[in-house]
Structures are given as structure tokens and as C-alpha cells.
C-alpha positions as CSV (number, residue, x, y, z in Angstrom):
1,X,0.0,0.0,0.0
2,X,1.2,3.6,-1.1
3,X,0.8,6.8,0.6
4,X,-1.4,7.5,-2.8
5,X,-3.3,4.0,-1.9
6,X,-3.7,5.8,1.7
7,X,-5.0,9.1,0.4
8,X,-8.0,7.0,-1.8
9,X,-8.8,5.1,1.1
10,X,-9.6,8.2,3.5
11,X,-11.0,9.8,0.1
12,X,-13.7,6.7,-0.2
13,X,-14.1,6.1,3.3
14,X,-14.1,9.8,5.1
15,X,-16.0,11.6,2.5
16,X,-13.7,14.5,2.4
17,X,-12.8,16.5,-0.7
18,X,-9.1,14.3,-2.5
19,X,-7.3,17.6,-1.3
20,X,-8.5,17.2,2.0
21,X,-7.6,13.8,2.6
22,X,-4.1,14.3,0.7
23,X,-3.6,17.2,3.4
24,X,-4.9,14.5,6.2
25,X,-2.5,12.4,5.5
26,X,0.2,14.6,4.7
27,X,-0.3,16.0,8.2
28,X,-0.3,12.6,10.1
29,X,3.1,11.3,8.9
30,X,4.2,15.0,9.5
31,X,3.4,14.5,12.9
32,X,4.6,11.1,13.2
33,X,8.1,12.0,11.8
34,X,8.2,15.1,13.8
35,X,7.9,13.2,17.0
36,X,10.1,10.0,16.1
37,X,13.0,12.7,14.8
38,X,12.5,13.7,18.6
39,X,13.1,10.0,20.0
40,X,9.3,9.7,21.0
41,X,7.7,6.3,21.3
42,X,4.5,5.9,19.2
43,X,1.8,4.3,20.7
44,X,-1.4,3.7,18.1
45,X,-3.6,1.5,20.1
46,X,-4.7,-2.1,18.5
47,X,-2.2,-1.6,15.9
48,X,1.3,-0.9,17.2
49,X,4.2,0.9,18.8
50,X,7.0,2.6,17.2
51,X,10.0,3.6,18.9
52,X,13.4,5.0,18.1
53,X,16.6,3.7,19.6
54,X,20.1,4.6,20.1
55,X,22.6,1.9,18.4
56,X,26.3,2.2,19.7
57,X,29.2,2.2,17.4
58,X,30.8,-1.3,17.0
59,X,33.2,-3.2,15.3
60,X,32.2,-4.8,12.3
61,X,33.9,-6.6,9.1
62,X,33.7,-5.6,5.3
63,X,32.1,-9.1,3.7
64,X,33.8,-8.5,0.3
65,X,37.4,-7.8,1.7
66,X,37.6,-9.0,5.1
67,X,38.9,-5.9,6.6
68,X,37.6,-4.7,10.2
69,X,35.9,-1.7,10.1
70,X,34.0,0.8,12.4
71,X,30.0,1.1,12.1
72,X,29.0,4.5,13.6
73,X,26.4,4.8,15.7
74,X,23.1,5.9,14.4
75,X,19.6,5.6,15.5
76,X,16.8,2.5,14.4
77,X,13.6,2.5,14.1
78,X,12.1,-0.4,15.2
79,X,7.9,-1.4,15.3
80,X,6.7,-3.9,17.8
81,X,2.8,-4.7,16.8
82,X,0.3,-4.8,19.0
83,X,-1.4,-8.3,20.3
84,X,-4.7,-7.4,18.7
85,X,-2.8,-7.2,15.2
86,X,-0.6,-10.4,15.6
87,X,-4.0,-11.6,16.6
88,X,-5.9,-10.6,13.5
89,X,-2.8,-11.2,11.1
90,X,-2.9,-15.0,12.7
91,X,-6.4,-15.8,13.5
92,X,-6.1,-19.8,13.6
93,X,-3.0,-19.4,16.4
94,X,-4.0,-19.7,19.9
């Protein structure tokens, strides 16, 4: 699913105006970035959370030449879904 895909979903559903819902969701992923680019865990209940975390430089190995190497350190995203989701992704698993 594309951000377009999105956009004519809220369109059909939501009954606002294609601008409107382009704007909608323009404005939700603004808000979503704006808070993970300040290390804010994402809750969105029955669905999942989002959370950014802090990866320490380490030691690592180039695959094609062997050589050791240092990664930086950098920030991941990672998502952890929500037991309602896992639930209605697996329905048959107890």
C-alpha cells in the first residue's frame, strides 16, 4: 500500500474532498516524523508501537574484503505490533 493508496482510502471512506484527505495524510506522517526525529515512542492502540533507539558504534567486518571496520552509531527504528494485530494477522493461532 502507497501513501497515494492511503489518500484513496480516506477519500472513499471519510468523504472528504481528494485535497482534503491528501492534506490528512500529509499531516499525520508530518506529525509522526516530527515526533520520532525527537526520540518519541509511538503508541497507536490495537495496531502498534513505534519507537526509536540509540545503536552504539561497534566493530564490524567488510564481507567482500575481510577488513575490520568501524560502524557509527546511528539511531533505528524499530515497530513492535500490538497483540490485537498479531492476533488478526494469525487468526487460527491460539
Amino acid at each position: 500500500m502507497t501513501k497515494a493508496d492511503l489518500i484513496e482510502k480516506v477519500y472513499q471512506k471519510v468523504g472528504f474532498s481528494k485535497k482534503e484527505s491528501s492534506d490528512l495524510v500529509e499531516l499525520i506522517f508530518k506529525i509522526v516524523k516530527s515526533a520520532l526525529g525527537r526520540s518519541e515512542r509511538i503508541k497507536i492502540s490495537g495496531f502498534g508501537n513505534f519507537v526509536v533507539r540509540q545503536k552504539k558504534a561497534r566493530i564490524g567486518r567488510n564481507p567482500q574484503t575481510g577488513a575490520s571496520m568501524t560502524i557509527s552509531a546511528r539511531k533505528v527504528l524499530t515497530f513492535h505490533p500490538s497483540h490485537v494485530l498479531k492476533a488478526e494477522l494469525n487468526p487460527n493461532r491460539k
